[in-house]
C-alpha positions in Angstrom: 11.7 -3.8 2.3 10.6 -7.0 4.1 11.7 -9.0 6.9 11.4 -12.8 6.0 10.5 -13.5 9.2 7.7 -10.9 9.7 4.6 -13.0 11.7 2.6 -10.1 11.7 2.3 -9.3 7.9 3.6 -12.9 6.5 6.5 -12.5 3.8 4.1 -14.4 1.4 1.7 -11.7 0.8 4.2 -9.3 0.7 5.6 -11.6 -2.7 2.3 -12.0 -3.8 1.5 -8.2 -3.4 5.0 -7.6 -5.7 4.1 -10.5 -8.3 0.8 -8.3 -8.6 2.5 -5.1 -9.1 5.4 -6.4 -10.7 7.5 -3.8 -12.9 6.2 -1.0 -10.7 7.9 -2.5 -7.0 11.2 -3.3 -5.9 10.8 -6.0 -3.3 14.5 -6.1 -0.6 13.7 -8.9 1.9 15.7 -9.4 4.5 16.1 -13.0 5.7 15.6 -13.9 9.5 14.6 -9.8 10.2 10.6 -9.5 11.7 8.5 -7.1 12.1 10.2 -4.3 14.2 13.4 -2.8 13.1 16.2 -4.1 10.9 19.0 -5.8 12.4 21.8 -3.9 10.6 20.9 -0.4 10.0 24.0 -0.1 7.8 22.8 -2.7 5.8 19.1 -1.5 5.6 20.5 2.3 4.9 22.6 1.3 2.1 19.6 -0.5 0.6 17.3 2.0 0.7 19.9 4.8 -0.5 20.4 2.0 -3.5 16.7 2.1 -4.6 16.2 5.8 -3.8 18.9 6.5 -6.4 17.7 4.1 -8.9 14.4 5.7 -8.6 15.5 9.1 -9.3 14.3 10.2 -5.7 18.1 11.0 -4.5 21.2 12.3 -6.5 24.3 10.5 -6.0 25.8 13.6 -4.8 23.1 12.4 -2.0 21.0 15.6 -3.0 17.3 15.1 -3.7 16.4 15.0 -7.0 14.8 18.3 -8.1 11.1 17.6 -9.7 
């Protein structure tokens, strides 16, 4: 998760890093979003719930996944 507009750690290495590790990341940019926080923490909560589930880390009865 990546804010396009990030001018401490530029967008473009974050892309490069993913084309580098690609098939083991999930890049979720956010366009117009810096650095600091996100600017709709619904949004950025959904979006991380999404890839947790997908990633077997969380259940989708919202219970961790059990090792």
């Amino acid at each position: 998760m990546h804010g396009e507009a990030d001018e401490i750690i530029p967008h473009t290495h974050v892309e490069a890093l993913a084309r580098q590790a690609a098939g083991h990341v999930t890049l979720i940019s956010y366009p117009g979003v810096d650095h600091d926080v996100p600017w709709d923490w619904g949004r950025f909560a959904a979006d991380l719930t999404a890839f947790y589930r997908r990633s077997g880390v969380m259940q989708d009865s919202s219970a961790p996944a059990r090792p």
